[in-house]
Every structure is written in structure tokens, then in C-alpha cells.
C-alpha positions as CSV (number, residue, x, y, z in Angstrom):
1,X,8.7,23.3,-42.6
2,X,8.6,23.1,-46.2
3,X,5.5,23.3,-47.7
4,X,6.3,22.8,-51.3
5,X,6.1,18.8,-52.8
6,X,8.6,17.7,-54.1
7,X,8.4,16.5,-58.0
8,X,8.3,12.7,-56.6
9,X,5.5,14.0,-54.5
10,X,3.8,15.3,-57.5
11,X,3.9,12.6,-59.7
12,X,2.9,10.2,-56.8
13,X,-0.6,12.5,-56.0
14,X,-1.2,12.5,-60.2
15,X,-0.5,8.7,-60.3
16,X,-3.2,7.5,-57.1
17,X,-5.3,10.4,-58.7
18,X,-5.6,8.8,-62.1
19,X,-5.6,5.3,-60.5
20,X,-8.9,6.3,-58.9
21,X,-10.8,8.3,-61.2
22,X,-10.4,5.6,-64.0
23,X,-10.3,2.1,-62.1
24,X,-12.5,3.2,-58.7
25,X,-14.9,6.1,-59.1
26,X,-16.5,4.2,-62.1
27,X,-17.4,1.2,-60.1
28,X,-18.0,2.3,-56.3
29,X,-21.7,3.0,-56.5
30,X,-22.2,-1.0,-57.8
31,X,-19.5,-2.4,-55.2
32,X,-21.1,0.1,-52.2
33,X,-24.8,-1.5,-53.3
34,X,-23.1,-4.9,-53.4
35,X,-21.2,-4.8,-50.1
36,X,-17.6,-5.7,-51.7
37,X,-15.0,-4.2,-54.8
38,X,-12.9,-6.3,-56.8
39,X,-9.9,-7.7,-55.2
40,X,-7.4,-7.1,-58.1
41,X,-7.4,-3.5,-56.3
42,X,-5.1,-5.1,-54.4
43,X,-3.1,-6.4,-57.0
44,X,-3.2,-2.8,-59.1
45,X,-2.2,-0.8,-55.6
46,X,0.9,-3.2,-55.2
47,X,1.9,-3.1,-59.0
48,X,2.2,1.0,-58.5
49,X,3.9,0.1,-55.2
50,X,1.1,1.4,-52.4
51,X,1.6,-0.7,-50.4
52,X,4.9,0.1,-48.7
53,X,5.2,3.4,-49.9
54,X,7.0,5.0,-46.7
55,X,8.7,1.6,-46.1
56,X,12.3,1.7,-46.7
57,X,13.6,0.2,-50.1
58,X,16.1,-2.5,-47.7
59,X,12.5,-4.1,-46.7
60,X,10.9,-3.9,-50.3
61,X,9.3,-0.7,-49.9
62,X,9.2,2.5,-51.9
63,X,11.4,4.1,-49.2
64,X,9.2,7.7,-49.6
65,X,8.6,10.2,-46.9
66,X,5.3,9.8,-44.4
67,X,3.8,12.7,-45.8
68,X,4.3,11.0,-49.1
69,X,2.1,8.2,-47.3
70,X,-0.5,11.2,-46.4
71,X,-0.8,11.6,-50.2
72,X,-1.9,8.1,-50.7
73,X,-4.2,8.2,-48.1
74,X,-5.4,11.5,-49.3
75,X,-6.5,10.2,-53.2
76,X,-7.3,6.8,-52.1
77,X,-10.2,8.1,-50.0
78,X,-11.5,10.4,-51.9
79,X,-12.3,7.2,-54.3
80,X,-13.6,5.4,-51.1
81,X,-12.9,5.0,-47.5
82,X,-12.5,1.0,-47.8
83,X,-9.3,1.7,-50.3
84,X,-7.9,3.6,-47.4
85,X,-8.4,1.8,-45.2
86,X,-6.9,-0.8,-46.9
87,X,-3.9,1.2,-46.4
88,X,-4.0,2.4,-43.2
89,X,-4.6,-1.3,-41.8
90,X,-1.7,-2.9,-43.7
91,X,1.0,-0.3,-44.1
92,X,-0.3,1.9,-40.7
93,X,-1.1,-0.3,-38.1
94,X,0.9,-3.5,-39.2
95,X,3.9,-2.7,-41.3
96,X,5.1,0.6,-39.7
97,X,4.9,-1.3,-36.5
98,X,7.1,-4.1,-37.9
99,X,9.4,-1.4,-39.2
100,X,9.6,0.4,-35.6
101,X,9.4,-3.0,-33.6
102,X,10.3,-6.2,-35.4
103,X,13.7,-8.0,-34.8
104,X,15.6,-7.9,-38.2
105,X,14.2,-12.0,-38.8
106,X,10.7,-10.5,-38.3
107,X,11.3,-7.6,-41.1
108,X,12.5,-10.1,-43.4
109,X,9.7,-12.7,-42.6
110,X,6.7,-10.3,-42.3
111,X,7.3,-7.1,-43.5
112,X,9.5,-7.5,-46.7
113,X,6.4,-9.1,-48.4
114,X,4.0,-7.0,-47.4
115,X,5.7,-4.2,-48.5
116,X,6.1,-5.7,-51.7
117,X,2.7,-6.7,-51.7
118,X,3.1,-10.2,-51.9
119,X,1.1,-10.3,-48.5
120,X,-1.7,-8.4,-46.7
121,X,-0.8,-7.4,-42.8
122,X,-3.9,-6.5,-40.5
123,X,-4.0,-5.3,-36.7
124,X,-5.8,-6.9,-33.8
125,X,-6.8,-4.9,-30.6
126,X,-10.3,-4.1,-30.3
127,X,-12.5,-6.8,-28.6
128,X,-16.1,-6.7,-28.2
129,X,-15.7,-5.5,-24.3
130,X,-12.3,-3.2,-24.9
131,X,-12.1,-0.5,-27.4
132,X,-10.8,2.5,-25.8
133,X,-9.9,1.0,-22.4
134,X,-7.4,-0.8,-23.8
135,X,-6.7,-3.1,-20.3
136,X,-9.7,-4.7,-20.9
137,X,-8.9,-7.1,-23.3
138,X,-9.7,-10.2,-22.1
139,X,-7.2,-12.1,-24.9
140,X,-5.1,-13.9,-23.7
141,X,-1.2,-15.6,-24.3
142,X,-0.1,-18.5,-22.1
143,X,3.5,-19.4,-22.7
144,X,4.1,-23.5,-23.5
145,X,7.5,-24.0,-24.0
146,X,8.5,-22.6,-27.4
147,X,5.2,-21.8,-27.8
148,X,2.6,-19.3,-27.0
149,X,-1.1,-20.8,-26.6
150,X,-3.7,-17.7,-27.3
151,X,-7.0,-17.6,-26.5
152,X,-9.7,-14.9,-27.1
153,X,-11.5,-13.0,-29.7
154,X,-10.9,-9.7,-31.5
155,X,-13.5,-7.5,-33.4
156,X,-14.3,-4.7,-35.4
157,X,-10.9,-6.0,-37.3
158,X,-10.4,-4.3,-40.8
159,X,-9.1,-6.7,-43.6
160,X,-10.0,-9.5,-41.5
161,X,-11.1,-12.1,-44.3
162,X,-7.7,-11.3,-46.6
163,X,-5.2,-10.1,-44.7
164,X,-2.4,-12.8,-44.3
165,X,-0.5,-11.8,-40.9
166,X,-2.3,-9.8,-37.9
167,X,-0.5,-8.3,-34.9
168,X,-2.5,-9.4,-32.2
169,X,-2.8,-7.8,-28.2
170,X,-3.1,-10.3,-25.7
171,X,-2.1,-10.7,-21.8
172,X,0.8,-12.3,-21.0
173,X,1.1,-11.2,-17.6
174,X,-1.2,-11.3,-14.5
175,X,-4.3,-8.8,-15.4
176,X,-3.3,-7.0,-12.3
177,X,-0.4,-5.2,-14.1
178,X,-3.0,-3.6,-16.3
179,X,-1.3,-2.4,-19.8
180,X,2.2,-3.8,-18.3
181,X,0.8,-7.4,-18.9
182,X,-0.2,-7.0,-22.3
183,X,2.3,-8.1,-25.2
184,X,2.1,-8.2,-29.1
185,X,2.2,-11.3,-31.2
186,X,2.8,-12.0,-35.2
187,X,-0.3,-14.6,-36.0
188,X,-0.8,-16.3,-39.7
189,X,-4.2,-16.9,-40.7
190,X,-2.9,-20.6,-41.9
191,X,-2.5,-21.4,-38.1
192,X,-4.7,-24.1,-36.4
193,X,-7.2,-23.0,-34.5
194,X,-7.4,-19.2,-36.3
195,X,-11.0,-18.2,-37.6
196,X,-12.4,-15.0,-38.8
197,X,-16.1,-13.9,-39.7
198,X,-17.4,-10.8,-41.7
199,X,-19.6,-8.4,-40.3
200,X,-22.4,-7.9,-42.2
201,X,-25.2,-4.5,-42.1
202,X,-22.7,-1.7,-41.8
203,X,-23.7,1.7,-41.9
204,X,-21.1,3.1,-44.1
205,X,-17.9,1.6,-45.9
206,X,-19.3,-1.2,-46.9
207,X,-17.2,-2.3,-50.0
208,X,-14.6,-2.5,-46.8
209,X,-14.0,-6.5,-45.2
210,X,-14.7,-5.6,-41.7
211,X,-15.1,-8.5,-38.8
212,X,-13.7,-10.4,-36.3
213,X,-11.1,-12.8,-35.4
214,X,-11.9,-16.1,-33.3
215,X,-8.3,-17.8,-31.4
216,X,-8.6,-20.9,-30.2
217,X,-5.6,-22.4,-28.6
218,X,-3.6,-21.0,-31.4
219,X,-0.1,-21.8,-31.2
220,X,2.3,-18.7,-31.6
221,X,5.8,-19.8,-32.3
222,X,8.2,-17.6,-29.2
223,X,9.8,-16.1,-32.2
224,X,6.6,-14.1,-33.3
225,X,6.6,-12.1,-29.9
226,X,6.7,-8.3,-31.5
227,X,9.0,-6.7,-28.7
228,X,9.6,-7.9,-25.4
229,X,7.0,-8.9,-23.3
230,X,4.6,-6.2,-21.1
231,X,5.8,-3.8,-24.0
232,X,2.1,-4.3,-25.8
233,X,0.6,-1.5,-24.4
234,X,3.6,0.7,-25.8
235,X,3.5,-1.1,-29.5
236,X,-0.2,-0.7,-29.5
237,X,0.0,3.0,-28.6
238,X,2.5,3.3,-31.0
239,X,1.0,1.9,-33.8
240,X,-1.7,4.0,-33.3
241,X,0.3,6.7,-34.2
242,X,0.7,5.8,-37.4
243,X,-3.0,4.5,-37.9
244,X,-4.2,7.7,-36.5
245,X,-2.1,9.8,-39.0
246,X,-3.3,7.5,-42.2
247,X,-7.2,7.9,-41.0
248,X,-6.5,12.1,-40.9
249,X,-5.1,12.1,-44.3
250,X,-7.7,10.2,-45.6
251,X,-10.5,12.5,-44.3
252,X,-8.7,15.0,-46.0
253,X,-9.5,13.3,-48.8
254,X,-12.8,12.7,-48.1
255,X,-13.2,16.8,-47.6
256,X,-11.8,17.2,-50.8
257,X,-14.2,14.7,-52.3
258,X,-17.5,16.0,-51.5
259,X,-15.7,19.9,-52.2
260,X,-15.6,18.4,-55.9
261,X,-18.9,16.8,-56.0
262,X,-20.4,20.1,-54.1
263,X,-18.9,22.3,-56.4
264,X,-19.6,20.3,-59.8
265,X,-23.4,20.2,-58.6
266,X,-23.4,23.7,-58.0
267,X,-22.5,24.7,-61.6
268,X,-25.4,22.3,-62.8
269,X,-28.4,22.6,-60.4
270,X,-30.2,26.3,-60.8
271,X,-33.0,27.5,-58.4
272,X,-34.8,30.9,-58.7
273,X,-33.0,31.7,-61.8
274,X,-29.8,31.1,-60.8
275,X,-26.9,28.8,-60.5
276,X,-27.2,27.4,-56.6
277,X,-23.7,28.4,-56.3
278,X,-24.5,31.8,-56.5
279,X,-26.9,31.7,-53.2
280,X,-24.9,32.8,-50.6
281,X,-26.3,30.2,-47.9
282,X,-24.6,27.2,-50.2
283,X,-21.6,29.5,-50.4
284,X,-21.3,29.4,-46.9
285,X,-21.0,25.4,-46.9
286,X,-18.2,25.5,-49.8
287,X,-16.6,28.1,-47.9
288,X,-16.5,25.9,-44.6
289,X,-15.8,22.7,-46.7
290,X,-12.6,24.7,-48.2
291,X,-11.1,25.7,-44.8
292,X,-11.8,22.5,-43.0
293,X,-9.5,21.1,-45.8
294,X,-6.7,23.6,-45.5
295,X,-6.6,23.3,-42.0
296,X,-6.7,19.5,-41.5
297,X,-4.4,19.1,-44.7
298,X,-1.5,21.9,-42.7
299,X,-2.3,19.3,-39.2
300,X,-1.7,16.2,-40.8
301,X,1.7,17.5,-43.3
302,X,2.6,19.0,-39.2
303,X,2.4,15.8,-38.0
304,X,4.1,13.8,-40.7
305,X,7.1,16.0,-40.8
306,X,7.5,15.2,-37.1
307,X,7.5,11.6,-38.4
308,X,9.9,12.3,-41.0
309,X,11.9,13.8,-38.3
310,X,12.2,10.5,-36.1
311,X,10.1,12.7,-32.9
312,X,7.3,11.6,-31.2
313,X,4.2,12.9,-32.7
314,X,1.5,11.8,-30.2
315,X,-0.2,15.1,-29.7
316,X,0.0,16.4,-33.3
317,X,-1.6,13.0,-34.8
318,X,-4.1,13.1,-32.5
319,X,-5.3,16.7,-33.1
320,X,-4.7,15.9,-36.8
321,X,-7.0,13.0,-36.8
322,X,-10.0,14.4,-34.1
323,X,-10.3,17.7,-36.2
324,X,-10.0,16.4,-39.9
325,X,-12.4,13.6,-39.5
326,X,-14.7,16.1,-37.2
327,X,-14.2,18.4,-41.1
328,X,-14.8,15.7,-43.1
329,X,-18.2,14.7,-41.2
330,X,-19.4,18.0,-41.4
331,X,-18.4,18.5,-44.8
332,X,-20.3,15.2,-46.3
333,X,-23.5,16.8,-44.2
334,X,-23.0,19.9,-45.7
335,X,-22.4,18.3,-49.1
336,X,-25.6,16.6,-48.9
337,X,-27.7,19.2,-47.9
338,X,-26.1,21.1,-51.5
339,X,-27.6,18.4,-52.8
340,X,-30.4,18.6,-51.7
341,X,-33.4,15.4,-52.1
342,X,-30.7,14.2,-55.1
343,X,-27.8,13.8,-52.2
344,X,-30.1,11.6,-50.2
345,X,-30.0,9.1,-53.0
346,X,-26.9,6.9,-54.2
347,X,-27.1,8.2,-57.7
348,X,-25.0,10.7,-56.5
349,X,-21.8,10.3,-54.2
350,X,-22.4,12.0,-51.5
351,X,-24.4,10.3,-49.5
352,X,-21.8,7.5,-49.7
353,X,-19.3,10.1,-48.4
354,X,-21.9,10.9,-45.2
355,X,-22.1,7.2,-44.2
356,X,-18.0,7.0,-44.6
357,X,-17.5,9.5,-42.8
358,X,-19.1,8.6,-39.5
359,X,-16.8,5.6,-38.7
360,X,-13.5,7.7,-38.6
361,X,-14.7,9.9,-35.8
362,X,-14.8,6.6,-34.0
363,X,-12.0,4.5,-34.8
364,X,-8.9,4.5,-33.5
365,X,-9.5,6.9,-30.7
366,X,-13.4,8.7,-30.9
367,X,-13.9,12.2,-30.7
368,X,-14.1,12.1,-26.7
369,X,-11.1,10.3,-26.3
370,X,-9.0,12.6,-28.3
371,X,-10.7,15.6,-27.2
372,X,-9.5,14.7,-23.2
373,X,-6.1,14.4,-25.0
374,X,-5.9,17.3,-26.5
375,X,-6.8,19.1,-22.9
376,X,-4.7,17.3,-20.9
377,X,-1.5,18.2,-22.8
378,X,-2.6,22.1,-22.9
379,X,-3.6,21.5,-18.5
380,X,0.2,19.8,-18.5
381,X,-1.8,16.4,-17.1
382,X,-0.7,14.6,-19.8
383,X,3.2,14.2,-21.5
384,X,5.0,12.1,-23.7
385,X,8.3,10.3,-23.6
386,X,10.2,9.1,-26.3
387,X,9.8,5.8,-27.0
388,X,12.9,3.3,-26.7
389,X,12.1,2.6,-30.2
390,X,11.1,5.4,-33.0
391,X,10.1,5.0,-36.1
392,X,13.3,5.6,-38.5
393,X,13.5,9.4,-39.8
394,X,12.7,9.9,-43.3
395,X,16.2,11.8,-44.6
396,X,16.0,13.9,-48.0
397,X,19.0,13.3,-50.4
398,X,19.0,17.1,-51.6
């Protein structure tokens, strides 16, 4: 593995860097009190093409490696968690799944745009009585001649106000089949009978639009069936995948984060005559916040070059994204304690960072779940096929 970037990669990390610190940083303590940013963010991530950056260039994308995508994610959050997010949800969940899953009609339809931009893509699993235990969706996807007629409710669904497509989870089969029965849909928001409501009094990432979707008797074209049907369970666990490795970059990001805001308090709070930075105690939480970073940084490029590679990356994405976000947690509760009574207010970032950085260790798989993963690969109860269907293997033209 090569772990020097590549000029492109370079350039891309000093472009989402300055993109931040000039049109993010400045704002996010007004849009975290307010509960919302401004939405030409969107328009400014398209314009320097962040949307699709790991998408190839035939489907309007900036056809860059995935750990070019990990870079993104990386900058992005250490502006805020909702910009990440942002990314993870369209690009992530939806588009890389189109990529890996979609008929070539589908790509054209659905992905091209969002990887230009144009449109917004969003992801649909969890339900208020199925997060983890996936088979419990209660969803549902009745066929009706050329039609699909679905029925159900999905929640804790980022983007769910803006984003113009969703891949949605329902049953298709008889609930006996467990995750055989399950099979992935393309919805638009314009359809009749599609709702979605906000979800108000979150503890952290609050500039993020996080909610749920309502389907009543929505009417899914056959066409907009994402794979065959039964293969849900496998699309969902894919797309995870890619979600997964978007969320560990981020934290990454976020480590880095409240490093920089640790280290730039140091240098300007003194107790006992002294720089803070020079007590050895506060030395110990920089020291802790700099290796969490290397280490979760050195998982996540690991897992992305398996991506670049076209292999399944199941158990590296998953230890990437337990142990970074588990970092990044502890770093933002370490970076407020540097900060001592001051990090407990929002005139300084980090206590913005603390409340962002609880919701990774739950999403997309929570520390339990990916801790039992973990031990059942090493206790050989637990291995992974490769899918019928792999996302396409980044190639280098040196």
C-alpha cells in the first residue's frame, strides 16, 4: 500500500480545506444555535464537484479514487458533521449503491444527476422498530401489475426534507424468508402518497435535516426495483459498506478537529504560570487525540484501498468505523475537558464536536454490533463471500 497522495489528492484535501475554513467554520456556531445552514452549501459542494467525487466520469462524476472520497469526508467534518453527512447519505449510501447495483437505465436516470449534483439521493432502512435487526422492517412492497404499491414508514432518515430520490427497504416476499424477502426500491419524493417530517430536539448535528419518511400506497414503477427481488438484504449490507467507510473518515476528521482547537487553546490559556500545554496531564489527552487519529486515518486508507481494489471490505470498514468514531468520541471529551468551563459553552467548538460525535458510534452499525463483528471473524463464526456485484475497482493511470 502506498501511502503517499497523490498531487490530485493534495490539491483535493487543500480545496475542501479552504472551502471549510472560509464558507463553514465562520457560520456553524449561528446555524448549530439555529438548527439549519444555508442550503447553497449544496450548491458550492456540487460546483467543486463533491458530490460524485469517487463516481466515474461516464456517470458525471469526478471519477477519483475511494480514499480520495475519505478526504472529503475527512475536511467536511471537521467543518461539521451535518456537511458529512451530507455526503455520506448521497454519494455513500445512495449513489455508490446505484453504481454497484443499478441497471444501466437506472445509472443514467438516478445517478448521473446526482453525481453532477443536479439531484440529492438519500437511503431508507431504518424504521422506528428495526435498526440493527434488519428483518424487522415492517415496510412493505406489494406488486400491482407494473407497479409496486408500498406501504410503511422509515425513520431516523438523513436528508429526508431535500433529498430528491431515496432507496427504500421493503418486503416483497413472505416475512417468513427473513432478509430473503426484502428488496430495494428507487422512490421520488414527487410521488403520490410520499411524505416526510423533520425531527426536531436532537442532541448533536443539528444544522443536519434528520426525520422520517411516511409511504402511503406509493406507487413504484417495476422499473425502479434496485436488483432483483430478495437481493435487499444484500444491497442494504452492501451499501453499508460504503456508508460505514464515509462515517470513519469523517471521524477522522472530527479527531483532527478538536486536535486543532485543543492545541490552539493550549498555546493561549496559562494556569500556574504556565502555558496549559506544558502540564503534562493535558499532554496526555493531545498525545491520545494524535494517535487515535493516526490509527483510525491508517484503518480507514486500509479499507479504501481494498475498495480501490474491487475486494470486499466488510471487516476492514467495520473495524475502520467502530474504532475511529470510538477516537473521535473520546477525543471531543478529552477536548472539552482542555477546555475546561470555556469547552462547556458554544463560544468555543468543542462542545459542538462532543454532541457530533455521539451519533456516529450509533449509526450505521453501534459499537455492540460491530464489536460482535469484529469477534466473530477473529473466532472464524463469521465470513464473507464476494458479492455477485462489486463495486468497480478504482485503476491508477501511472
Amino acid at each position: 500500500m502506498n501511502f503517499e497522495f497523490t498531487e490530485e489528492q493534495e490539491l483535493l484535501r487543500k480545496t475542501v480545506r479552504e472551502f471549510v475554513d472560509k464558507e463553514i467554520m465562520p457560520y456553524m456556531t449561528k446555524w448549530d444555535r439555529e438548527g439549519k445552514f444555508d442550503p447553497n452549501i449544496y450548491k458550492r459542494l456540487r460546483d467543486l464537484g463533491l458530490m460524485g467525487v469517487c463516481i466515474p466520469e461516464t456517470y458525471g462524476g469526478a471519477g477519483m479514487d475511494y480514499n480520495s472520497l475519505a478526504i472529503v469526508c475527512e475536511e467536511l467534518e471537521r467543518g461539521d458533521t451535518a456537511f458529512r453527512t451530507a455526503v455520506s447519505v448521497h454519494t455513500g449510501l445512495n449513489s455508490m449503491t446505484l453504481l454497484q447495483w443499478g441497471t444501466e437505465g437506472q445509472k443514467q436516470k438516478y445517478l448521473k444527476p446526482q453525481a453532477e449534483g443536479e439531484k440529492l439521493g438519500a437511503f431508507g432502512l431504518t424504521e422506528p422498530g428495526a435498526g440493527s435487526d434488519v428483518v424487522a422492517l415492517q415496510t412493505t412492497a406489494v406488486k400491482d401489475g407494473d407497479f409496486y404499491r408500498l406501504n410503511g414508514q422509515k425513520t431516523w432518515i438523513s436528508l429526508c426534507d431535500v433529498a430528491d430520490h431515496f432507496i427504500v427497504f421493503a418486503y416483497t416476499g413472505d416475512r417468513s424468508e427473513k432478509h430473503r424477502g426484502i428488496s430495494a426500491f428507487i422512490v421520488e419524493r414527487t410521488w403520490d402518497g410520499f411524505s416526510s417530517k423533520a425531527i426536531k430536539g436532537k442532541h448533536g448535528i443539528r444544522s443536519g435535516n434528520t426525520g422520517e419518511l411516511f409511504f402511503d400506497d406509493v406507487k413504484v414503477p417495476k422499473e425502479n426495483l434496485l436488483g432483483k427481488e430478495g437481493e435487499g438484504f444484500k444491497i442494504a449490507m452492501s451499501a453499508l459498506d460504503n456508508g460505514r467507510f464515509t462515517v470513519a473518515a469523517g471521524a477522522v476528521g472530527q479527531i483532527m478537529a478538536c486536535l486543532e482547537a485543543s492545541v490552539k487553546y493550549c498555546e493561549e490559556r496559562k494556569t500556574f504560570g504556565k502555558e496549559i500545554g506544558k502540564h503534562q496531564l493535558v499532554q496526555q489527552m493531545i498525545a491520545k487525540m494524535e494517535a487515535g487519529l493516526q490509527m483510525s486515518r491508517l484503518l480507514v486508507y486500509r479499507a479504501g484501498e481494498l475498495k480501490n481494489q474491487g475486494k470486499r471490505n466488510t471487516r476492514e470498514t467495520s473495524l475502520a468505523k467502530w474504532q475511529a468514531c470510538d477516537f473521535a468520541n473520546k477525543s471531543a471529551d478529552d477536548a472539552v475537558q482542555i477546555h475546561g468551563a470555556y469547552g462547556y459553552s458554544d463560544e468555543y467548538p468543542v462542545e459542538r464536536y462532543l454532541r457530533n460525535s455521539k451519533a456516529p458510534v450509533i449509526y450505521e452499525g453501534t459499537r455492540e454490533i460491530h464489536t460482535i463483528m469484529q469477534a466473530e471473524y477473529v473466532l472464524g463464526y463469521r465470513k464473507d463471500k464476494p458479492l455477485n456485484r462489486m463495486l468497480p475497482a478504482w485503476e491508477s493511470d501511472d
